[in-house]
C-alpha positions, 0 to 999 in steps of 0.5 A, a space after each residue: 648505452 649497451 644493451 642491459 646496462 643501467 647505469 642508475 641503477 649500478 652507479 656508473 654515471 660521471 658525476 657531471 651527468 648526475 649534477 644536471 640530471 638533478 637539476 632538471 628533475 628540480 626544475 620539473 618538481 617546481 613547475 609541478 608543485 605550481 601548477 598543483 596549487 594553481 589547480 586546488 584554487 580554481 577548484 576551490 573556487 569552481 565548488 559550491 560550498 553547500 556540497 561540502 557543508 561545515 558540520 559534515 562528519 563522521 558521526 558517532 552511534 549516539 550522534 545517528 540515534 540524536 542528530 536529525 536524519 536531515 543533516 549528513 551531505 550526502 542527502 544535498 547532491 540528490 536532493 538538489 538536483 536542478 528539476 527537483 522542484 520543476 515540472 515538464 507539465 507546466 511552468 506556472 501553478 495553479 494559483 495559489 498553490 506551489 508548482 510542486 507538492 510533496 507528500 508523506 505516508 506510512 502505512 503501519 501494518 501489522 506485518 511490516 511498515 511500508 513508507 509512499 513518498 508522492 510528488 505532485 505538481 499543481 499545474 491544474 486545480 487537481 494535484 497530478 501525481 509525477 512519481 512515488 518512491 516505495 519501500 517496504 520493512 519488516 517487522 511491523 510496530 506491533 512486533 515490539 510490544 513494550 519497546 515504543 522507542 524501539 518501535 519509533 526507531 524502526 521507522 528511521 530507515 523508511 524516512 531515510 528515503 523521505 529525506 533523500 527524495 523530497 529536496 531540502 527547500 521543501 521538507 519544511 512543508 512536507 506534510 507527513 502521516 503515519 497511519 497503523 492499521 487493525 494490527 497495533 491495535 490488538 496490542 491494547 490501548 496502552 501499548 498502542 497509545 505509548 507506541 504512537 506516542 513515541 512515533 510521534 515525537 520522533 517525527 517532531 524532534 528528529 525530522 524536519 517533516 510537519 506532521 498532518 494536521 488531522 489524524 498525523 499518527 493514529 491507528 486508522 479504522 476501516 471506515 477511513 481505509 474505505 473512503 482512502 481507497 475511494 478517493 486512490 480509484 476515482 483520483 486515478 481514473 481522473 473523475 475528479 477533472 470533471 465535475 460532471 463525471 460520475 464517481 466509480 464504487 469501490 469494494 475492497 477484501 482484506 483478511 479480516 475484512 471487507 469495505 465499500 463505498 460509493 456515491 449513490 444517487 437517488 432518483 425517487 422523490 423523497 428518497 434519500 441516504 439515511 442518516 447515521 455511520 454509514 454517512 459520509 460528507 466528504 469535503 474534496 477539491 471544492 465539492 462535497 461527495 455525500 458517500 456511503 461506507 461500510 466497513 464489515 469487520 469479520 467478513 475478510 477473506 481469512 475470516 470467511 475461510 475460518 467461519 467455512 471450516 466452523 461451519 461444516 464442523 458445526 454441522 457434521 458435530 452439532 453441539 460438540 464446539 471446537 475440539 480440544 485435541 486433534 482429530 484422526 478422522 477427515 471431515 468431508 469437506 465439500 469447498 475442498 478438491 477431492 483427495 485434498 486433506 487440509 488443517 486449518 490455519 485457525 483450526 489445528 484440531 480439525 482435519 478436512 478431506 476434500 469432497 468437492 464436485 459441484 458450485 452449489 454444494 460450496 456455494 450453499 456454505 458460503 451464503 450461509 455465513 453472509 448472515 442474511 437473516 440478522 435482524 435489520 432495524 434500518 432497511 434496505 439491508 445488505 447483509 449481517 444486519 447493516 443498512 445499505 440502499 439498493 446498488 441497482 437503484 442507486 447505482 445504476 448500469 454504466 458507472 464503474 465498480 472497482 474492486 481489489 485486494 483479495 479480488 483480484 489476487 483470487 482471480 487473477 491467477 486463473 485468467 479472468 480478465 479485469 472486466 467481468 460480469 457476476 455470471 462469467 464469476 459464477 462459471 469460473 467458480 462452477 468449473 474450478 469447484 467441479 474438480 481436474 476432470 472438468 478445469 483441466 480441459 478448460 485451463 489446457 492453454 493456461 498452464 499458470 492457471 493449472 500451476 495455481 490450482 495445484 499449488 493451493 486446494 482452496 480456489 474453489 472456496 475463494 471464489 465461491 465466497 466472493 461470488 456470494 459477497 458480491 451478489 449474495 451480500 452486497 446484492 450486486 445483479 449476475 449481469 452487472 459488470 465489475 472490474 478488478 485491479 492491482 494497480 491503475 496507471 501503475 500505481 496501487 489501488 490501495 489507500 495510501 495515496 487517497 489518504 495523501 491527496 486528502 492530507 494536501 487538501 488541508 490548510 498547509 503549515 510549514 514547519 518552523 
């Protein structure tokens, strides 16, 4: 054949040659056409049919608002994956109980809704927590108002992550809770109600997911987030292996409020925990922890800022009240560093200049709206009225305390380690409060330190209020020793999982 010559494609093959080049592509497409059906067959055969279940199809908008979220095969392959309902802990549970758990919570905030898949195994009598799947939406319930299924359906895409991590043989006996914080509440009773109403019966006819016998879907008050957040910290420090081991206090600062709670022991004959809300018996793995809890609404971080700038403007306008328009003039401010003018969040009338020079002129402040002189009808109190027995008596040196939120999130970016006493507190809030002359030096090997304080003008009010709530308020010693966390073997210091594992402890009923 010459170079360049095609004879297929100019026509130039004899007859004879395109008969028996013919022949044989006939002969290559039937022993390919066999060979091909050979092959589907053994597939077919090969692949289980779950994979490739018969209702699987493509849905249409109304069939995703109506169908239930467990259905579509794409959930099957990644929850049927052959360890999913094994662990590398053990191979048998403890007994009567299953190897593996599952657990459901979404906690309902006022901001957005953030959805904890847990999964634990039962290898000892204590549930052990293996894995949490997180995610986190915007906006929260209490943005839809009126709209409660609106409201309901917004919450499909957090339990779309339920529906792929907890595998199929399980979701029946998966127990679920959706618990709103103080933010739905502000709505008012009827649109709450009508909200909550609606999640609920999204959760009992759209998934397969039973819902929590006590509490299922309820707006949850501090009382509860406080002894959650009691049972996340003891849970993770493993005080509830040993029944002998004592239990570590919690106090926790949000925005609006403050919680602690704690197993006081009593040591003098006749001395006990008096009785009322304070009380708390709760029932956990077999014992009874006799608790006391308190939640101070209106002491949170945000409001004790707000209650500081009402303050001095009371003082410096005794009588005159919030003004109705804006002011031209800064107030000194002595919580604030010089030169810094700030408007309050809460306050936009006001105008603040920054006078600080010193702890204990903010500090005067930030003791003052503790109201410590309230009336108290049950004594010991604490503060602003309430009934709380003596921390020094009832619990002594060498038990742990734990605080977190706003604790943590105000120090921690100045360096404090997670253990401190009060006294190394009150230095720090000393140092910071009296201006960049003094901190610089101090924070010259931290530059995140002097990074934060130039970014926010409000350190030294921070710390020097929650310095007067630990050892102002809740009469916590200079020398005790505190310890300040985000998290405790990578996993969050909040109430979410201590309000799971309480939710496992009830009598289990699957869904039908």
């Amino acid at each position: 054949m010459l170079n360049g010559f095609h004879p297929d494609r100019y026509g130039g093959m004899s007859s004879l040659s395109t008969a028996n080049s013919k022949a044989r592509q006939k002969q290559i497409l039937t022993r390919a056409a066999v060979v091909f059906v050979c092959l589907i067959g053994l597939m077919w055969l090969l692949i289980p049919e779950s994979r490739y279940p018969a209702d699987d199809k493509v849905a249409t908008v109304s069939e995703v608002e109506k169908a239930p979220a467990t259905t579509p095969a794409r959930h099957d392959v990644a929850t049927s994956a052959p360890d999913s309902t094994t662990s590398t802990h053990c191979s048998k549970p403890y007994p009567g109980k299953p190897l593996i758990q599952y657990a459901i919570m979404i906690d309902a905030g006022s901001s957005g809704s953030r959805i904890h898949v847990y999964r634990f195994n039962n290898c000892k009598g204590t549930p052990e927590l293996e894995h949490e799947e997180f995610k986190m939406l915007e906006p929260g319930l209490s943005s839809y108002g009126d709209d409660a299924e609106g409201a309901a359906k917004s919450l499909d895409d957090l339990l779309e992550v339920a529906v792929q991590h907890v595998p199929r043989d399980l979701q029946k006996c998966t127990p679920i809770a959706v618990k709103a914080t103080a933010g739905l509440r502000k709505l008012g009773p009827q649109k709450s109600e009508k909200i909550l109403k609606a999640v609920r019966n999204r959760l009992e006819t759209v998934y397969p997911f039973p819902i929590a016998k006590t509490d299922g879907v309820v707006v949850m008050d501090g009382r509860e987030e406080g002894i959650y957040a009691w049972i996340t910290v003891n849970y993770l420090l493993g005080n509830f292996d040993d029944k002998d081991s004592n239990t570590a206090a919690v106090f926790d600062l949000g925005g609006g409020s403050t919680q602690i709670a704690y197993e006081p022991k009593f040591t003098v004959a006749n001395e006990d925990l008096e009785e009322g809300e304070h009380k708390y018996a709760l029932d956990f793995h077999g014992r009874t922890y006799t608790l006391y809890q308190h939640s101070y609404l209106g002491f949170g971080l945000n409001e004790a800022r707000s209650a500081i700038y009402k303050y001095v403007w009371d003082t410096l306008n005794p009588g005159e009240g919030v003004p109705k328009t804006a002011t031209s003039e800064p107030l000194p401010h002595p919580c604030l560093p010089k030169n810094a003018t700030v408007i309050p969040k809460d306050y936009e009338t006001m105008l603040f200049s920054g006078t600080a020079t010193n702890h204990a002129q903010c500090r005067k402040i930030t003791d003052s709206i503790m109201k410590k002189d309230e009336a108290c009808s049950l004594s010991p109190c604490s503060f602003a009225g309430v009934y709380q027995p003596s921390l020094t008596k009832t619990f002594p040196p060498g038990k742990d305390i734990y605080t977190f939120s706003f604790f943590y999130d105000v120090t921690e970016p100045l360096g404090m380690p997670s253990e401190f006493t009060l006294t190394e507190l009150r230095e720090l809030t000393s140092i910071v409060c009296s201006g960049e002359e003094v901190y610089k030096p101090y924070f010259a090997h931290n530059p995140k330190a002097l990074e934060a304080l130039k970014a926010k003008p409000g350190f030294c009010m921070d710390l020097s209020y929650l310095y007067s709530l630990l050892h102002y308020g809740y009469d916590i010693p200079d020398t005790r020793v505190v310890k300040t966390a985000k998290k405790i073997k990578n996993v969050e210091t909040g109430w979410c999982l201590g309000a799971s594992i309480a939710m496992l402890d009830e009598v289990s009923v699957c869904k039908a």
